[in-house]
ZASE-808699 format. One line per 4 residues: number of its first residue (from 1); their letters; for each residue z, x, y of C-alpha. Coordinates in nm, 2 decimals, m for minus. Example, Ala and Ser with C-alpha at 12.3 -4.5 7.8 and 13.67 -1.06 7.14 Angstrom:
# residues 2
1	AS	0.78/1.23/m0.45 | 0.71/1.37/m0.11 $
This chain:
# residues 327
1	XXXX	9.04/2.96/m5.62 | 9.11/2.98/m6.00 | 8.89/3.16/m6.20 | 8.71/2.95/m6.50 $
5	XXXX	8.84/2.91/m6.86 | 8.68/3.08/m7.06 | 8.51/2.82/m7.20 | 8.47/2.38/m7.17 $
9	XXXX	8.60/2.08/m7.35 | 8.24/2.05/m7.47 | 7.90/2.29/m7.42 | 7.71/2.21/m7.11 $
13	XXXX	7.33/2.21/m7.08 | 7.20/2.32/m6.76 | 6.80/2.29/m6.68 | 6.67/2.46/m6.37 $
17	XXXX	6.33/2.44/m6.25 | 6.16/2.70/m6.01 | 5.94/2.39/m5.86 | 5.66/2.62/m5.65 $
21	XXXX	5.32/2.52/m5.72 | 5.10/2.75/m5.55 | 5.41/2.95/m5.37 | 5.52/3.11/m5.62 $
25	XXXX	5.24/3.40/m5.74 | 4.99/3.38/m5.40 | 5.10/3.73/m5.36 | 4.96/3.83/m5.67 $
29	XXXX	4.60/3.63/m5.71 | 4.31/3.78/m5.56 | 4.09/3.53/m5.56 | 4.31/3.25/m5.53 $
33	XXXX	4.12/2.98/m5.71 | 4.22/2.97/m6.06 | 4.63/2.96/m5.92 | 4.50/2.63/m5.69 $
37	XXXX	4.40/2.51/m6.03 | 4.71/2.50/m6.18 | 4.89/2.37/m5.90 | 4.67/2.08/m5.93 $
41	XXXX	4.69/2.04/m6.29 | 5.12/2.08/m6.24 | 5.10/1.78/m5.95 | 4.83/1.55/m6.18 $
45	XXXX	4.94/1.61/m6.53 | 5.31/1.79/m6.53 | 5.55/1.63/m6.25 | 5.50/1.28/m6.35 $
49	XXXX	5.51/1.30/m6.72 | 5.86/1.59/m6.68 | 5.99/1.40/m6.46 | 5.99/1.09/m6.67 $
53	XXXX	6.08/1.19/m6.92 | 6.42/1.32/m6.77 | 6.43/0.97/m6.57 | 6.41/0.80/m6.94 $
57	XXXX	6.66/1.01/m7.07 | 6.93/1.01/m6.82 | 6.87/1.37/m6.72 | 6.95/1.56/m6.44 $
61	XXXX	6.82/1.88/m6.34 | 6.84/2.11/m6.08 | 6.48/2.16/m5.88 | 6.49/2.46/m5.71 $
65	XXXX	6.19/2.38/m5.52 | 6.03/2.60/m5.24 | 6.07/2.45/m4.89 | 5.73/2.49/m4.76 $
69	XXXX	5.66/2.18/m5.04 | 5.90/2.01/m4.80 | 5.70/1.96/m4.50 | 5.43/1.65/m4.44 $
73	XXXX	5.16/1.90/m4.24 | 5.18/2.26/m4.08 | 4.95/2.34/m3.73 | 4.88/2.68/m3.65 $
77	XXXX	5.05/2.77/m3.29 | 4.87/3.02/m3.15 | 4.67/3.15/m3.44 | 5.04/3.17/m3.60 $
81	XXXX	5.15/2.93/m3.87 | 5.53/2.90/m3.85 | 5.59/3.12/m3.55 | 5.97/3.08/m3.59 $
85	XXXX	5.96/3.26/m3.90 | 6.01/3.62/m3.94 | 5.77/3.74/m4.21 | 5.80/3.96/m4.48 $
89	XXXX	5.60/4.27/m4.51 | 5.57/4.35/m4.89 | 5.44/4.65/m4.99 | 5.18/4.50/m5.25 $
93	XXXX	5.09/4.24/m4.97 | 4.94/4.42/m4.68 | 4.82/4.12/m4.50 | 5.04/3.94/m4.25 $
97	XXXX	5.24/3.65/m4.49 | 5.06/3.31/m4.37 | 4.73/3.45/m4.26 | 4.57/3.30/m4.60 $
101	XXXX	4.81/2.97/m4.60 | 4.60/2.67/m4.48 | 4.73/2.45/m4.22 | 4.71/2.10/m4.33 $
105	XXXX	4.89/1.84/m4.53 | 4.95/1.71/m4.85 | 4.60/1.53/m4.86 | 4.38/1.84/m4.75 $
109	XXXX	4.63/2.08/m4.94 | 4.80/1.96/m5.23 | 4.84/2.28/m5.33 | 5.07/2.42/m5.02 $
113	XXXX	5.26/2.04/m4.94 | 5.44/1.81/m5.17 | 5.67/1.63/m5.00 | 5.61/1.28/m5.16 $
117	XXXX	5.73/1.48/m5.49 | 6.01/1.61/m5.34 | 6.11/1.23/m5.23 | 6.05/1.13/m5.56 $
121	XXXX	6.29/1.36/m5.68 | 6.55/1.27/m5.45 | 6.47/0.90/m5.54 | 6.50/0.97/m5.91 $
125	XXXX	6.86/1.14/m5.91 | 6.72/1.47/m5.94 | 6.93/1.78/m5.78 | 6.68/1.91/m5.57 $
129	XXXX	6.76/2.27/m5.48 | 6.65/2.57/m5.30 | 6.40/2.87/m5.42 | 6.27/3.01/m5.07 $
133	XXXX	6.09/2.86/m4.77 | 5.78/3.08/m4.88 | 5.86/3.32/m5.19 | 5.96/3.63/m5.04 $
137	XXXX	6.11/3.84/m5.27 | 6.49/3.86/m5.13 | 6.59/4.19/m5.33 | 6.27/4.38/m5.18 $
141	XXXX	6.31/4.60/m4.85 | 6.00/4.42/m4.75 | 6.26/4.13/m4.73 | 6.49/4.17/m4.43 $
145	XXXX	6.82/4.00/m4.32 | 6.61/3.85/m4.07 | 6.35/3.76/m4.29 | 6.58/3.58/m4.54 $
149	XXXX	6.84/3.43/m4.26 | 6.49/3.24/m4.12 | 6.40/3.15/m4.48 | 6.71/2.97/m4.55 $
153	XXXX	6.75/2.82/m4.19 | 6.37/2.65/m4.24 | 6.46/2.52/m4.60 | 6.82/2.34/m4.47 $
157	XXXX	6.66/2.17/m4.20 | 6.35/2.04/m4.37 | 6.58/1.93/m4.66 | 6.85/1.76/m4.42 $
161	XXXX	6.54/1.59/m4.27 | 6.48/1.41/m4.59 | 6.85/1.33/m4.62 | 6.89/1.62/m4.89 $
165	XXXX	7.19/1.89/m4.89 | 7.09/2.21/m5.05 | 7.40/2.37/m5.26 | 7.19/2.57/m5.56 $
169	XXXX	6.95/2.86/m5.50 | 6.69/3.02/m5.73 | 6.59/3.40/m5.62 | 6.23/3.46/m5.62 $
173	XXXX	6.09/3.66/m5.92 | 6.51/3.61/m6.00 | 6.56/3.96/m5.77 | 6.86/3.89/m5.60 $
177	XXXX	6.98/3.98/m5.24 | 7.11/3.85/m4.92 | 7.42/3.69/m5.08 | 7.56/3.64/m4.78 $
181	XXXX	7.35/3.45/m4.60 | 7.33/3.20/m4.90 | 7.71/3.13/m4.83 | 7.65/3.12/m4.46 $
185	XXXX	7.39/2.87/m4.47 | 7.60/2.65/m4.72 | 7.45/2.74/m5.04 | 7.75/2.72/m5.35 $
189	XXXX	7.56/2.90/m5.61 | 7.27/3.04/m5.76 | 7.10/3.14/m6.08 | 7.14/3.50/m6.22 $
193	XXXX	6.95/3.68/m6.45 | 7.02/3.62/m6.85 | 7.22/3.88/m6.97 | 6.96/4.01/m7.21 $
197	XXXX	7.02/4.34/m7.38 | 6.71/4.48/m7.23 | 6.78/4.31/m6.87 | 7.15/4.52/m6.88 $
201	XXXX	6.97/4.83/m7.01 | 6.81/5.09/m6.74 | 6.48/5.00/m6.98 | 6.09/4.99/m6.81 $
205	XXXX	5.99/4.65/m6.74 | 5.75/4.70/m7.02 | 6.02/4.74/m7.27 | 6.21/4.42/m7.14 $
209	XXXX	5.85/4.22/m7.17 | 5.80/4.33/m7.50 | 6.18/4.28/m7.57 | 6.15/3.90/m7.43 $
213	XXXX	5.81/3.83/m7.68 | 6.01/3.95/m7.97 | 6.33/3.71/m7.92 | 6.05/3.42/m7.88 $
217	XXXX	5.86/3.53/m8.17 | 6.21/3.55/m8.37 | 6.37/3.22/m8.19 | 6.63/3.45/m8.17 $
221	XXXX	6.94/3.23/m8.02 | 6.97/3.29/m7.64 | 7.32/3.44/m7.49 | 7.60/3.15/m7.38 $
225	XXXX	7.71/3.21/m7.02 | 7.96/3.11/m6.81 | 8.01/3.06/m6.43 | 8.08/3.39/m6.23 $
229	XXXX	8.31/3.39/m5.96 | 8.04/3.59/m5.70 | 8.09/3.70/m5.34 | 8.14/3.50/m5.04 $
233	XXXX	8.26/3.19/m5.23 | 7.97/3.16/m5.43 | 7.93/3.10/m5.85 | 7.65/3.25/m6.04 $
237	XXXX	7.56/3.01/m6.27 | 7.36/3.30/m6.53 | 7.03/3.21/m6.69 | 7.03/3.18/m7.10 $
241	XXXX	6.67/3.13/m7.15 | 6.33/3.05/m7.02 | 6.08/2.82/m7.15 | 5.78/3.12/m7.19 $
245	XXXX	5.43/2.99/m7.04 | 5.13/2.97/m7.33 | 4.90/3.11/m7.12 | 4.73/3.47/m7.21 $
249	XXXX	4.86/3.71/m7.52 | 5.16/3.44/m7.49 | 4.94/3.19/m7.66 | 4.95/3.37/m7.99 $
253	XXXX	5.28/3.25/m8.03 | 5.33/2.92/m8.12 | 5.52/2.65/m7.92 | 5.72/2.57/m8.23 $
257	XXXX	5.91/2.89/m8.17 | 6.01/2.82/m7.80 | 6.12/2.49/m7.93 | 6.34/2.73/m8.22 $
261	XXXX	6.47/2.93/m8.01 | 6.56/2.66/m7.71 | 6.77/2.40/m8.05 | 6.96/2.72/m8.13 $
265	XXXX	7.07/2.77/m7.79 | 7.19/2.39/m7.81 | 7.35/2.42/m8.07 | 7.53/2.72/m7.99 $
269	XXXX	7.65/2.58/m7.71 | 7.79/2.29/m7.88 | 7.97/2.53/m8.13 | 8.07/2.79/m7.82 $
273	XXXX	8.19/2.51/m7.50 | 8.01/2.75/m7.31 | 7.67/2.70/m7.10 | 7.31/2.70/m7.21 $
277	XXXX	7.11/2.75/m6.89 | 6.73/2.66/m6.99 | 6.49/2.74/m6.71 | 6.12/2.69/m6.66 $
281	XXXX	5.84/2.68/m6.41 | 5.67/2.37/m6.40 | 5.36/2.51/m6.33 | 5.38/2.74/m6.65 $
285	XXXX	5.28/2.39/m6.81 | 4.94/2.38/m6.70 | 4.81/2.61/m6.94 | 4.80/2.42/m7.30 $
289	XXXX	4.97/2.15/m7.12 | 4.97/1.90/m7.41 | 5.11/2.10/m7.67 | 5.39/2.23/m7.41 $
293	XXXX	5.50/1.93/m7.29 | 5.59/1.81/m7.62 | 5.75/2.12/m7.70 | 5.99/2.08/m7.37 $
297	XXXX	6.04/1.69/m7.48 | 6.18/1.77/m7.77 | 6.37/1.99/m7.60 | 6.52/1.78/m7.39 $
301	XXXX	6.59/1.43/m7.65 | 6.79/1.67/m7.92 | 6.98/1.74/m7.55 | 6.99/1.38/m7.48 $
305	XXXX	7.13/1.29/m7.84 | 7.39/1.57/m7.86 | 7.55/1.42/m7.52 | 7.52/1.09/m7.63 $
309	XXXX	7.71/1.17/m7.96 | 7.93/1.34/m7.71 | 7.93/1.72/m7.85 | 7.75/1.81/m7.52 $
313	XXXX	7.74/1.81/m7.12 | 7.44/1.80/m6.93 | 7.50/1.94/m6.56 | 7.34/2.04/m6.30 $
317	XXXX	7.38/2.39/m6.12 | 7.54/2.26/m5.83 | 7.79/2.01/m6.06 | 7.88/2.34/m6.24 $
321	XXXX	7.97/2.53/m5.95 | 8.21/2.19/m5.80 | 8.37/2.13/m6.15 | 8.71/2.17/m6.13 $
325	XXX	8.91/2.34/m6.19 | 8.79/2.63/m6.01 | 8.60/2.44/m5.71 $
C-alpha cells in the first residue's frame, strides 16, 4: 500500500451527512417530544429539498445514515426489541437501550424507520454509509466489543438486504473506537475529527465550544486534510468543517457566516489540492430551516461550478479512500 501524495491534481470536496433523525440525541431529551419534532420536520421539509438539490447538481455525498432507519417495522420478542443485540449501558442512560424505542414501522413511527429514504438514496446515486445501528457511543466504556461487533453486524445485513455495501463509517458524537471491528466487518474508512487547534489541545470541552463559535463568527477558513493511512487497512478521511445548527445562542450568528466560512474552505481547497471535508446533520436543518437551506445551497452550486470549471473534485468518503494510488 503506498501512502498518499501529499496533495491532488485538483482540491476535492467531500460532504458527509450524519443521517439519524431521532437516533442520534434520544439519549439526551427527557421528554422526547420536541426531538420527534424535528425528526418530522427533517423527513417533510429537509430530505427532499437536500436531496434535490444534490440530484440537480450532480452531487454525491456520503450518508452515514443509522441502521435502525434501515428496517421496514421492529416487533418486540419477548418484551425485548432486537434481542440479538447486545446493548450498551451508558452511564448518563440508566435505562436499558430500547426500553423507550417504539416497535412499529415507518407509518406509526416516522421518527425511528425510514427505509423508503434510504431507497431513495440508493436510487438517487447517493453513497449511503454507516453511523451505528442505534447511536452508541463507540469510544465510551459503556460501549463494548460486543456491543459494537453486534452494531456493525445489524447495519451490514440490513444494508445488503437493500442491495447496499457499506464501506464509510461516521462515529457517534465523532468519539472513535473499535477500529478493528470496522475493518472486520468490511468498512474502508471513516470520518475523524477536524484537526482544530482546540480539538488537538488537552482544552475543556467548553473552551473547544466557545473556540468553534468564534471560527464561525470570524468565517475563519477551515483546516485542508488529507487521507490518513489508519489501522487495519483503513483511511481516515478527517473532518474540515461542520455546517453549525441555528438553533439556540447559535441563532445570534448569522447564516451568512457559515456560508463565509464554508466558500473559504472551497477555495482553499482549490488553491491547496487537498480535501475540504464539509459535514452536517440533516436534522440540524429543522430549526430556521428556510434560511439554512439556502445557506447549504449556496454551498453546494459555488461547489458545483468550481468542478464544472474543473478547479475542483467532488468525492465521496468511500471514493477517497479507493482512489488510487494508495487503494
Amino acid at each position: 500500500m503506498q501512502r498518499p501524495p501529499g496533495r491532488f491534481d485538483r482540491g476535492v470536496f467531500v460532504l458527509s451527512l450524519d443521517f439519524e433523525l431521532v437516533w442520534g440525541s434520544r439519549d439526551l431529551y427527557d421528554p422526547i417530544e420536541p426531538l420527534l419534532a424535528q425528526a418530522r420536520v427533517t423527513r417533510e421539509s429537509v430530505f427532499d429539498p437536500l436531496l434535490n438539490t444534490l440530484t440537480r447538481l450532480g452531487l454525491r455525498a456520503t450518508w452515514a445514515t443509522v441502521g435502525h432507519l434501515f428496517l421496514e417495522s421492529a416487533r418486540r420478542e419477548g418484551g425485548r426489541l432486537h434481542p440479538d443485540l447486545v446493548q450498551p449501558r451508558h452511564s448518563w442512560h440508566p435505562r436499558p437501550w430500547f426500553e423507550a424505542v417504539p416497535a412499529g414501522d415507518e407509518v406509526s413511527h416516522p421518527e425511528y424507520y425510514a427505509r423508503s429514504l434510504v431507497l431513495r438514496l440508493k436510487e438517487a446515486g447517493q453513497e449511503v454509509g454507516s453511523h451505528s445501528f442505534s447511536h452508541p457511543i463507540f469510544g465510551d466504556p459503556g460501549c463494548s466489543r460486543q456491543v459494537a461487533d453486534t452494531e456493525l453486524a445489524a447495519c451490514v445485513r440490513e444494508a445488503k438486504a437493500l442491495g447496499i455495501e457499506l464501506r464509510s463509517f461516521v462515529f457517534p458524537r465523532n468519539v472513535e473506537g473499535h477500529l478493528d471491528l470496522l475493518a472486520r466487518h468490511g468498512f474502508r474508512c471513516w470520518r475523524g475529527p477536524a484537526p482544530d487547534w482546540y480539538r488537538t489541545a488537552p482544552l475543556p470541552q467548553s473552551v473547544g465550544r466557545v473556540g468553534h463559535l468564534a471560527q464561525v463568527l470570524a468565517a475563519t477558513g477551515p483546516p485542508m486534510v488529507m487521507p490518513i493511512a489508519g489501522p487495519h487497512g483503513l483511511w481516515n478521511i478527517p473532518a474540515s468543517a461542520s455546517y453549525l445548527p441555528s438553533d439556540g445562542p447559535r441563532r445570534a450568528i448569522p447564516v451568512q457566516r457559515r456560508v463565509e466560512r464554508a466558500m473559504a474552505g472551497l477555495r482553499a481547497a482549490e488553491k491547496s489540492g487537498k480535501i475540504f471535508h464539509f459535514w452536517l446533520h440533516p436534522i440540524n436543518l429543522a430549526a430556521h430551516t428556510r434560511p439554512m437551506l439556502a445557506g447549504l445551497v449556496e454551498i453546494l452550486e459555488q461547489a458545483a461550478r468550481l468542478r464544472d470549471q474543473g478547479k475542483l473534485d467532488i468525492q465521496t468518503m468511500g471514493e477517497v479512500a479507493d482512489s488510487a494510488p494508495w487503494s
